[in-house]
Predicted model as a PDB file, atoms N, CA, C, CB and O in Angstrom, pLDDT in the B-factor column:
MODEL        1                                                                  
ATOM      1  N   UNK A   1     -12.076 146.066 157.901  1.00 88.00           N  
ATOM      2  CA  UNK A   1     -11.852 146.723 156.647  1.00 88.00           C  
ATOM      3  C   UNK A   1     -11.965 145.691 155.529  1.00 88.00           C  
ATOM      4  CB  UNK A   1     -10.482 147.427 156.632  1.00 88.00           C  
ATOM      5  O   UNK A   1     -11.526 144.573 155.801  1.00 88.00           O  
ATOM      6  N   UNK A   2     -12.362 145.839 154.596  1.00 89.00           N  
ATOM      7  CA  UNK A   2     -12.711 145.494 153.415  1.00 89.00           C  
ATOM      8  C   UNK A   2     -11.606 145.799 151.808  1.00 89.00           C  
ATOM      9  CB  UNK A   2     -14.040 146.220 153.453  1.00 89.00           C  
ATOM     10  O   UNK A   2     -11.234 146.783 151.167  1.00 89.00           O  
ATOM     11  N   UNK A   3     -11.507 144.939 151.766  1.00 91.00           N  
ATOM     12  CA  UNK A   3     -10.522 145.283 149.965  1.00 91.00           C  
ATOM     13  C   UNK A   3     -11.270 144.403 149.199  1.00 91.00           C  
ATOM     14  CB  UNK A   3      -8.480 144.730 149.711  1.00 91.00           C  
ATOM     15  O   UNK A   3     -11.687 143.294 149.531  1.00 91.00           O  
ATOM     16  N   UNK A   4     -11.470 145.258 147.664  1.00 92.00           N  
ATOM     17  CA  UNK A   4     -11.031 144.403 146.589  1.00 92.00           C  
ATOM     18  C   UNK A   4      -9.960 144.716 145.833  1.00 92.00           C  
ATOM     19  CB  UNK A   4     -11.934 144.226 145.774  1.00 92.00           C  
ATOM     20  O   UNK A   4      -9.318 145.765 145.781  1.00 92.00           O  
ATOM     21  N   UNK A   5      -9.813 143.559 145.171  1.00 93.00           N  
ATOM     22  CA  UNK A   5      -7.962 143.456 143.899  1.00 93.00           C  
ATOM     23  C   UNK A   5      -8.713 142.824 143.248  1.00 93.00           C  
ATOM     24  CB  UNK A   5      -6.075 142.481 144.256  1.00 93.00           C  
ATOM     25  O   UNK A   5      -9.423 141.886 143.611  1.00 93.00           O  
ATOM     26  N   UNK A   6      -8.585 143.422 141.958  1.00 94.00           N  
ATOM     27  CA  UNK A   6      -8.627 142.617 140.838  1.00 94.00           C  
ATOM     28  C   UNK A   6      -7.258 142.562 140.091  1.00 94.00           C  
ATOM     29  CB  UNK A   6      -9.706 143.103 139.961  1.00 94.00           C  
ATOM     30  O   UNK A   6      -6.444 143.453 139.845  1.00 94.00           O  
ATOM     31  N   UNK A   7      -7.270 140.590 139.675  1.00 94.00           N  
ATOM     32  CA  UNK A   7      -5.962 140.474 139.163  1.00 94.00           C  
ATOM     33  C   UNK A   7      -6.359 138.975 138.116  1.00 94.00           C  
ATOM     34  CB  UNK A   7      -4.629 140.302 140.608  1.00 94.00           C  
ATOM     35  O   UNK A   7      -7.185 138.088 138.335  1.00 94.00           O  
ATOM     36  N   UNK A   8      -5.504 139.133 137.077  1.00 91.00           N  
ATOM     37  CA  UNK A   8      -4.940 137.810 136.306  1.00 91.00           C  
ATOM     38  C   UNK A   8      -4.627 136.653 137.479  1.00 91.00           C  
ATOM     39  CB  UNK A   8      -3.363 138.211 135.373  1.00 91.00           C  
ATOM     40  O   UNK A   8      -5.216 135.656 137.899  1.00 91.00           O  
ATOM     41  N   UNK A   9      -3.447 137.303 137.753  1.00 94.00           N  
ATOM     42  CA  UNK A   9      -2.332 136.352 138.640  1.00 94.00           C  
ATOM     43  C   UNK A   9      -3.239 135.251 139.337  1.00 94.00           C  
ATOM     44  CB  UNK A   9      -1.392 137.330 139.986  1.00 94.00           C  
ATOM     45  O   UNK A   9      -3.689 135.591 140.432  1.00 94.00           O  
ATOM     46  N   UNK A  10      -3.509 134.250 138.974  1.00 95.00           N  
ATOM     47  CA  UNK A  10      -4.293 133.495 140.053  1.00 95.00           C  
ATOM     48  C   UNK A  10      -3.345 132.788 141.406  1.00 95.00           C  
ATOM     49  CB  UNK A  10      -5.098 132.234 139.194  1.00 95.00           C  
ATOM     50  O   UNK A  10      -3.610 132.428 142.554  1.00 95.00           O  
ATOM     51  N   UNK A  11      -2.372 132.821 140.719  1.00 94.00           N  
ATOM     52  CA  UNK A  11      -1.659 132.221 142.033  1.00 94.00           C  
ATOM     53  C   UNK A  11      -1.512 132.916 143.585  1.00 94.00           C  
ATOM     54  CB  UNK A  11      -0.259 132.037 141.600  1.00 94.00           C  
ATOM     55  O   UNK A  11      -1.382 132.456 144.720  1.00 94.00           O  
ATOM     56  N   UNK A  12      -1.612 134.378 142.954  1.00 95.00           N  
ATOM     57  CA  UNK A  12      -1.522 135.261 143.825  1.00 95.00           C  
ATOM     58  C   UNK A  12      -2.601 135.386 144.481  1.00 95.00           C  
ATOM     59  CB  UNK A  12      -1.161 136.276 143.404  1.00 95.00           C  
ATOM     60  O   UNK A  12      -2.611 135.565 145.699  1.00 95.00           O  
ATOM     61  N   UNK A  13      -3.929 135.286 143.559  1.00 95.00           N  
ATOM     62  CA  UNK A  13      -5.122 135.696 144.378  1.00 95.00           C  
ATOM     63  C   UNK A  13      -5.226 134.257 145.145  1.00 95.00           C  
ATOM     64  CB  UNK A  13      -6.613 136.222 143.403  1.00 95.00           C  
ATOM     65  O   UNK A  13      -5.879 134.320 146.187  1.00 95.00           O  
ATOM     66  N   UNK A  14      -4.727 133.042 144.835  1.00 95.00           N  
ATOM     67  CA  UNK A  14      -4.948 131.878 145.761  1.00 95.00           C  
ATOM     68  C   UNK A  14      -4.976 132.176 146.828  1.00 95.00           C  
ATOM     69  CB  UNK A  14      -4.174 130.934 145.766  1.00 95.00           C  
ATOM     70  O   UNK A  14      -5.777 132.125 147.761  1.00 95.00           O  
ATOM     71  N   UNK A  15      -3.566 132.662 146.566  1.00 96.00           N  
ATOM     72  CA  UNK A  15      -2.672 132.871 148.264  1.00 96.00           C  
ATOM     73  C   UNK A  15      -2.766 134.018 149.144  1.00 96.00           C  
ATOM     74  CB  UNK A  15      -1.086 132.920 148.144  1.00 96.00           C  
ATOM     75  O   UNK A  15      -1.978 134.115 150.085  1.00 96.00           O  
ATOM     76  N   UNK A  16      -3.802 135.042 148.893  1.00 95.00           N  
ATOM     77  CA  UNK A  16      -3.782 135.923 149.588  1.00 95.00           C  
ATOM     78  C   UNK A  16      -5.763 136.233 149.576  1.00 95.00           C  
ATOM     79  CB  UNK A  16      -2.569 137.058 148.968  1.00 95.00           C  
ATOM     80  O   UNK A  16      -6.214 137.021 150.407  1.00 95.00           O  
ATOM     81  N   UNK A  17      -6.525 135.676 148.785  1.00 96.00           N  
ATOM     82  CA  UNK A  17      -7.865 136.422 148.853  1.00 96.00           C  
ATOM     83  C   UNK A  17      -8.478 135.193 150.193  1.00 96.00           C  
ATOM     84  CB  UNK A  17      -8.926 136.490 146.941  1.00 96.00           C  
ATOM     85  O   UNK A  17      -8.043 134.068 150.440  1.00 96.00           O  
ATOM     86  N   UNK A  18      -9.571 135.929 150.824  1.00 96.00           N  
ATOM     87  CA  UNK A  18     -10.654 134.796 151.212  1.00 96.00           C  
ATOM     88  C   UNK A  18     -11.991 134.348 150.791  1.00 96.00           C  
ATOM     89  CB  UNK A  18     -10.926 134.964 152.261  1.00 96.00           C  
ATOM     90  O   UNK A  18     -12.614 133.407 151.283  1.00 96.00           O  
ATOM     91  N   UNK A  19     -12.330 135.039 149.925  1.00 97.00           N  
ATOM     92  CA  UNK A  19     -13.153 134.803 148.730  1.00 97.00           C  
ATOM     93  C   UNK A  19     -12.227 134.941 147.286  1.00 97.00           C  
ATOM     94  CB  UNK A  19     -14.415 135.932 148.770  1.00 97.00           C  
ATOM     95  O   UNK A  19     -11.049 135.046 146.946  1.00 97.00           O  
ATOM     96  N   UNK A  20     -13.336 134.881 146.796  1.00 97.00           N  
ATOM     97  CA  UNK A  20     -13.119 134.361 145.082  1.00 97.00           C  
ATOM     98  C   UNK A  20     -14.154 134.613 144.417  1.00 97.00           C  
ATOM     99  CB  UNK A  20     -12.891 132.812 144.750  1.00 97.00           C  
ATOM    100  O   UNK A  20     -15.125 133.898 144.666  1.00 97.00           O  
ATOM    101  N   UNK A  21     -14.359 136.013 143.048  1.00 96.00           N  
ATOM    102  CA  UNK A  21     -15.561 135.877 142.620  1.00 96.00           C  
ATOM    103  C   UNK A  21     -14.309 135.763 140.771  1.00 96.00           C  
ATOM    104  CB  UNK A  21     -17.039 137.469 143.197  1.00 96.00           C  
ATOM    105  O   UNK A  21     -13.146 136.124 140.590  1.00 96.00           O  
ATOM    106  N   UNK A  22     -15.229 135.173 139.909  1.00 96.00           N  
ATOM    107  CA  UNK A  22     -14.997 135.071 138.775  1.00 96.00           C  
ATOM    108  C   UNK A  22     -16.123 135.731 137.980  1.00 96.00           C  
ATOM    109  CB  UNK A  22     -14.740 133.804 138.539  1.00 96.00           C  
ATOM    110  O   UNK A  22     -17.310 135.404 137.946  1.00 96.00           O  
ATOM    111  N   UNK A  23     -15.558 136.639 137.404  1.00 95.00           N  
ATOM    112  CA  UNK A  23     -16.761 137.028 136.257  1.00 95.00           C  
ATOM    113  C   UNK A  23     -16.591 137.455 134.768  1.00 95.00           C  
ATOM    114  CB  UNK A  23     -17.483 138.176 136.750  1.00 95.00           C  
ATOM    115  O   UNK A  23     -15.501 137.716 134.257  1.00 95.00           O  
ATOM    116  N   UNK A  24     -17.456 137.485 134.311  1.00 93.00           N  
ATOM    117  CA  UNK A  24     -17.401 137.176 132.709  1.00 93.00           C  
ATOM    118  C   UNK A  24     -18.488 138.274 131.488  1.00 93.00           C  
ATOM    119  CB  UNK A  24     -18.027 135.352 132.619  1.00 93.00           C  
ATOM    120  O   UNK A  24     -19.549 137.820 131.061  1.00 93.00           O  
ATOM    121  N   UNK A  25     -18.234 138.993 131.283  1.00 93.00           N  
ATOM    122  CA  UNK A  25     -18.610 140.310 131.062  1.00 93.00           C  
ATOM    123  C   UNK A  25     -19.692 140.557 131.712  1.00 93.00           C  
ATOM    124  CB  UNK A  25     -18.768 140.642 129.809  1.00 93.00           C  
ATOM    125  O   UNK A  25     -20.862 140.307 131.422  1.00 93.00           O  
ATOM    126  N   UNK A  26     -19.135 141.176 132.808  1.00 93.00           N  
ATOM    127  CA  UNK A  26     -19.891 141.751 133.738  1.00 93.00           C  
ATOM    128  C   UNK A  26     -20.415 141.220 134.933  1.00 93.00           C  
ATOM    129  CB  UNK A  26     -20.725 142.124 133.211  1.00 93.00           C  
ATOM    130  O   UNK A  26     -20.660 141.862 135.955  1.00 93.00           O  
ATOM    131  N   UNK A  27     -20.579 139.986 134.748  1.00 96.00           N  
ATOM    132  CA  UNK A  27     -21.684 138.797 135.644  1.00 96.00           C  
ATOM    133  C   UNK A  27     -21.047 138.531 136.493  1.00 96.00           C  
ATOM    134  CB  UNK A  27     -22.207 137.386 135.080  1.00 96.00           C  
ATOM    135  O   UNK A  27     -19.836 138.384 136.324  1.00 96.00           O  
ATOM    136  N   UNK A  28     -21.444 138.423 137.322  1.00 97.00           N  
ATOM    137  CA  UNK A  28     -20.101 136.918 138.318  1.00 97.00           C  
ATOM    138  C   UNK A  28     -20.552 135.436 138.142  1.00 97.00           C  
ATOM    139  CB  UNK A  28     -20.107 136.988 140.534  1.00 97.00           C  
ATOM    140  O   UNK A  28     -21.656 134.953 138.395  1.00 97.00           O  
ATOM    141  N   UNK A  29     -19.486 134.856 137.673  1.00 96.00           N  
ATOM    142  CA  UNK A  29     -20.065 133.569 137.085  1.00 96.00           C  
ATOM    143  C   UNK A  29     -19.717 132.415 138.168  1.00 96.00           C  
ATOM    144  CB  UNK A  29     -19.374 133.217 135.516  1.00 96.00           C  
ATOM    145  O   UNK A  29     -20.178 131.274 138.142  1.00 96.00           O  
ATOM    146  N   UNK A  30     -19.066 132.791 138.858  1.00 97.00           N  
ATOM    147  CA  UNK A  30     -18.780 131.691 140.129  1.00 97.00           C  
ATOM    148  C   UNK A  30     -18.220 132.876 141.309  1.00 97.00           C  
ATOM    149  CB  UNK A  30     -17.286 130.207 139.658  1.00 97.00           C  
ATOM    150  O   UNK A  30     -17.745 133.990 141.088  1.00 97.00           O  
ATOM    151  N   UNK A  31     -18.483 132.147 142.697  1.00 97.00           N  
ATOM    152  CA  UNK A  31     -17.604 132.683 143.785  1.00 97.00           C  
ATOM    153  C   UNK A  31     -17.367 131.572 144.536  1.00 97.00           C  
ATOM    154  CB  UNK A  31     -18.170 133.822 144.640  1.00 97.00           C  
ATOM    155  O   UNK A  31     -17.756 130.458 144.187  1.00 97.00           O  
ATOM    156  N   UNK A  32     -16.670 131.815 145.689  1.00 97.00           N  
ATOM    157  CA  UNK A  32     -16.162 130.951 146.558  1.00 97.00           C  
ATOM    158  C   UNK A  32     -14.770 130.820 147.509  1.00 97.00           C  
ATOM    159  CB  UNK A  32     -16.214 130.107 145.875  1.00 97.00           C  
ATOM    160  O   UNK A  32     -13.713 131.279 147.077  1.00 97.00           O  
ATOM    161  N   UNK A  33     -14.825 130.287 148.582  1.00 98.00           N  
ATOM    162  CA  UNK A  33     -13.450 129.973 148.656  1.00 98.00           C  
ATOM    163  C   UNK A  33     -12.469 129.869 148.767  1.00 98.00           C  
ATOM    164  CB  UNK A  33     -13.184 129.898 148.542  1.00 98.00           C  
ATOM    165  O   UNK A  33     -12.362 129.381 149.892  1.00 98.00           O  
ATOM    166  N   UNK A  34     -10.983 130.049 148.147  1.00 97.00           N  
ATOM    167  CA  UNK A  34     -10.008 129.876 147.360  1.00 97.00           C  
ATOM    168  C   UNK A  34     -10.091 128.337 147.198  1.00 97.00           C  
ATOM    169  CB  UNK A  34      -8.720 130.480 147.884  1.00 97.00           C  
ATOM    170  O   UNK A  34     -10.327 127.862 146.087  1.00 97.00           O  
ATOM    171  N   UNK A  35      -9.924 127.642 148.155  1.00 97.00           N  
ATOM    172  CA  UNK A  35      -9.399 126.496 147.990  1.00 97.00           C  
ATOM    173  C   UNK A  35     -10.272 125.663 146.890  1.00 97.00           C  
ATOM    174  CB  UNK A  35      -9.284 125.875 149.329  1.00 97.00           C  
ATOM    175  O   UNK A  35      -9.803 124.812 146.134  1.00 97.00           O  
ATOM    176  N   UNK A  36     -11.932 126.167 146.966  1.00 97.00           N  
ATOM    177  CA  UNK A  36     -13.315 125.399 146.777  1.00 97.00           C  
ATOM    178  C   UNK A  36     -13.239 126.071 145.072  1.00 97.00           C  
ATOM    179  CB  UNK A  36     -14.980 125.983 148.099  1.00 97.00           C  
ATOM    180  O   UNK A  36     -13.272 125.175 144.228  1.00 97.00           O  
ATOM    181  N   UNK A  37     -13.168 127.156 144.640  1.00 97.00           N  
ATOM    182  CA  UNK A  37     -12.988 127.677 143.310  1.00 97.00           C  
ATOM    183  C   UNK A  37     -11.712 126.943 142.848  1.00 97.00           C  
ATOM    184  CB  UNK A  37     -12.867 129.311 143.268  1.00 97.00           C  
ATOM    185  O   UNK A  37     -11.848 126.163 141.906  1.00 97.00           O  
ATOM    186  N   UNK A  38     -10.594 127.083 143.349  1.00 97.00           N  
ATOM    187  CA  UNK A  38      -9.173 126.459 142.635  1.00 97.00           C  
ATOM    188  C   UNK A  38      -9.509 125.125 141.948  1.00 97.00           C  
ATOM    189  CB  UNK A  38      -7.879 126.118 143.828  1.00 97.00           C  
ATOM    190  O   UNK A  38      -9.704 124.843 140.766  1.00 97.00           O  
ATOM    191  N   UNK A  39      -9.512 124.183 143.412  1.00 96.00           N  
ATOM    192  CA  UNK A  39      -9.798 123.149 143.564  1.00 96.00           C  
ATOM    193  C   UNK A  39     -11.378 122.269 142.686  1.00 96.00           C  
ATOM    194  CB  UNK A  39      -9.713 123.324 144.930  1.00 96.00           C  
ATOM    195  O   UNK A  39     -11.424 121.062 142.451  1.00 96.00           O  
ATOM    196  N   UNK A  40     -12.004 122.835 142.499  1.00 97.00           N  
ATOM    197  CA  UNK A  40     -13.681 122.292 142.204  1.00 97.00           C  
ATOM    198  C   UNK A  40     -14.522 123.252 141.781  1.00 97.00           C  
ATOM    199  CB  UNK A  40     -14.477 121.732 143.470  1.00 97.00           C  
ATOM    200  O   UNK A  40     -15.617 123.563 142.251  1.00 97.00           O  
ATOM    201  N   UNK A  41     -13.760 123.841 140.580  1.00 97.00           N  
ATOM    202  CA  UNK A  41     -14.771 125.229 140.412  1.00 97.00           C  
ATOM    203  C   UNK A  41     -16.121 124.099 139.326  1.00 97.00           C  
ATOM    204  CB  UNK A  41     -13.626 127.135 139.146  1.00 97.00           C  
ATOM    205  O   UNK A  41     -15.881 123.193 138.528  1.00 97.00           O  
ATOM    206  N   UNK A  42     -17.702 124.784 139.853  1.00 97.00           N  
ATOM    207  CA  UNK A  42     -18.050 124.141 138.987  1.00 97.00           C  
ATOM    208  C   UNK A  42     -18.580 124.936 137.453  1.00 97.00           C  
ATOM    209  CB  UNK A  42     -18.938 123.390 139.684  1.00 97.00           C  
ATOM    210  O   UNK A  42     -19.058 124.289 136.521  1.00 97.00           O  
ATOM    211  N   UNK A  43     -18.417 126.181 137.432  1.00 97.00           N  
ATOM    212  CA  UNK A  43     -18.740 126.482 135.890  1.00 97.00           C  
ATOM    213  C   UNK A  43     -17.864 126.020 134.896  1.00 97.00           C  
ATOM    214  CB  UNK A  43     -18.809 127.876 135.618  1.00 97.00           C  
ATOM    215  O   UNK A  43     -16.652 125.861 135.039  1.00 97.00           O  
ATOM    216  N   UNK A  44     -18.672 125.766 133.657  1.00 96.00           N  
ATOM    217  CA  UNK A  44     -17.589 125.622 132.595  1.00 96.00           C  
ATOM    218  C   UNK A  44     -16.662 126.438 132.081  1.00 96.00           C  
ATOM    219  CB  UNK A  44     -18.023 125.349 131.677  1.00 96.00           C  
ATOM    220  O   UNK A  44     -15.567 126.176 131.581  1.00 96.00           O  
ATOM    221  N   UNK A  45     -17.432 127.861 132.324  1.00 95.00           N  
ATOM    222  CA  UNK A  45     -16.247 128.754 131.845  1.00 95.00           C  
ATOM    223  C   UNK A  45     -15.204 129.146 132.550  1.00 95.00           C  
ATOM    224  CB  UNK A  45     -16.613 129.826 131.464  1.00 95.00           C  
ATOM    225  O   UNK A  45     -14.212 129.691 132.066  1.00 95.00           O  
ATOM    226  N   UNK A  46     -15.447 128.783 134.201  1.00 96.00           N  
ATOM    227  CA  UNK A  46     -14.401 129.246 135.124  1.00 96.00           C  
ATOM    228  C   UNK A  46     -13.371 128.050 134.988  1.00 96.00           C  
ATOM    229  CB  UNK A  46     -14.969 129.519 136.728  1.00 96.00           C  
ATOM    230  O   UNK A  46     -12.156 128.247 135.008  1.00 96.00           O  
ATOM    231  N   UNK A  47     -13.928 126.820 134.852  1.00 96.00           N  
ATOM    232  CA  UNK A  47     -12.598 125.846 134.284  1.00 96.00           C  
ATOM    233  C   UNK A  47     -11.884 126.241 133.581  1.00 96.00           C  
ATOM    234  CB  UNK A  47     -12.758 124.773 133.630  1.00 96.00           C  
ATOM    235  O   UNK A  47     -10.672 126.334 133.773  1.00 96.00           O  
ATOM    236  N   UNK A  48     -12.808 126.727 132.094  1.00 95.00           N  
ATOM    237  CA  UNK A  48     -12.394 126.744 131.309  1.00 95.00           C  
ATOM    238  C   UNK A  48     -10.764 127.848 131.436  1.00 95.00           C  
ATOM    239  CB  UNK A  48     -13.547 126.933 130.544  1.00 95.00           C  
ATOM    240  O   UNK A  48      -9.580 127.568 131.249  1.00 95.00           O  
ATOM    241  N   UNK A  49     -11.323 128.868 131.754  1.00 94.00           N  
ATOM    242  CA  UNK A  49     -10.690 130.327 132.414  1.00 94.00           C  
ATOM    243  C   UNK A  49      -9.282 129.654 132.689  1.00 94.00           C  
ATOM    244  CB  UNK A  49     -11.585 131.081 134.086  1.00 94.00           C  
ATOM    245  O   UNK A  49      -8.277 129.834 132.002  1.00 94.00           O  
ATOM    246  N   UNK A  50      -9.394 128.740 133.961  1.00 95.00           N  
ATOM    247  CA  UNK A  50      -8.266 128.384 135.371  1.00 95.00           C  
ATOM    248  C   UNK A  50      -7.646 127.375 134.482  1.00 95.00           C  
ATOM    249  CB  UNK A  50      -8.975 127.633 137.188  1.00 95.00           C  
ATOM    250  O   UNK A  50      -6.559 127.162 135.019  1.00 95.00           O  
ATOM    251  N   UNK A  51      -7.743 126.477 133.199  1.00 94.00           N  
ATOM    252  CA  UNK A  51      -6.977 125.811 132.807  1.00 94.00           C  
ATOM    253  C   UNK A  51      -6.044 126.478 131.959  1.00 94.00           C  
ATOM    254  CB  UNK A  51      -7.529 124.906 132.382  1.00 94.00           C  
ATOM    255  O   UNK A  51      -4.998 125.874 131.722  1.00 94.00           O  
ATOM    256  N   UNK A  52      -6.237 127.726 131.401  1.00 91.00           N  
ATOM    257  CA  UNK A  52      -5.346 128.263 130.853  1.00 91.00           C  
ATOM    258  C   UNK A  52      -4.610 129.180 131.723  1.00 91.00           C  
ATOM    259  CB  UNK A  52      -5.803 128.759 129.825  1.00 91.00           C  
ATOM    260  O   UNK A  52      -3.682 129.790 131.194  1.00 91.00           O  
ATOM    261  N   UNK A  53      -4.883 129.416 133.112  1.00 83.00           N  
ATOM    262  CA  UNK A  53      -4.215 130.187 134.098  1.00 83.00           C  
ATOM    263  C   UNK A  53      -3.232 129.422 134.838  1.00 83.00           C  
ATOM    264  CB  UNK A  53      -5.139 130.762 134.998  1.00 83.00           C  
ATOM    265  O   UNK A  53      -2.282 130.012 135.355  1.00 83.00           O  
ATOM    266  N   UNK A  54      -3.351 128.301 134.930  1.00 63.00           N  
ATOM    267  CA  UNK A  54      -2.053 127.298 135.525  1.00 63.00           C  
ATOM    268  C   UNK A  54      -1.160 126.964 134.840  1.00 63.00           C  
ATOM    269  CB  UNK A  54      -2.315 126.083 135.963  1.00 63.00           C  
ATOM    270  O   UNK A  54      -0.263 126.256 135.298  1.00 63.00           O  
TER     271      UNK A  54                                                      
ENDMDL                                                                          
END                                                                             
């Protein structure tokens, strides 16, 4: 079975997704991960995004 959640909460999606998509009107601007997005995201805007989410 399959889910998606979409959420703010990043802490939450850390700890519970096994992927990771980030997107930005409309697009997906990064996926990955958890650990590989948290940890080493490389878009600028998904930094940008995750530094104001921690």
């Amino acid at each position: 079975m399959t889910s998606i959640l979409v959420t703010h909460e990043m802490r939450f999606a850390r700890e519970v997704a096994h992927w990771v998509l980030f997107t930005n009107k409309g697009l997906i601007v990064e996926s990955g991960a958890p650990k590989d997005f948290f940890d080493s995201p490389r878009d600028p805007r998904t930094r940008e995004f995750l530094s104001h989410a921690r």
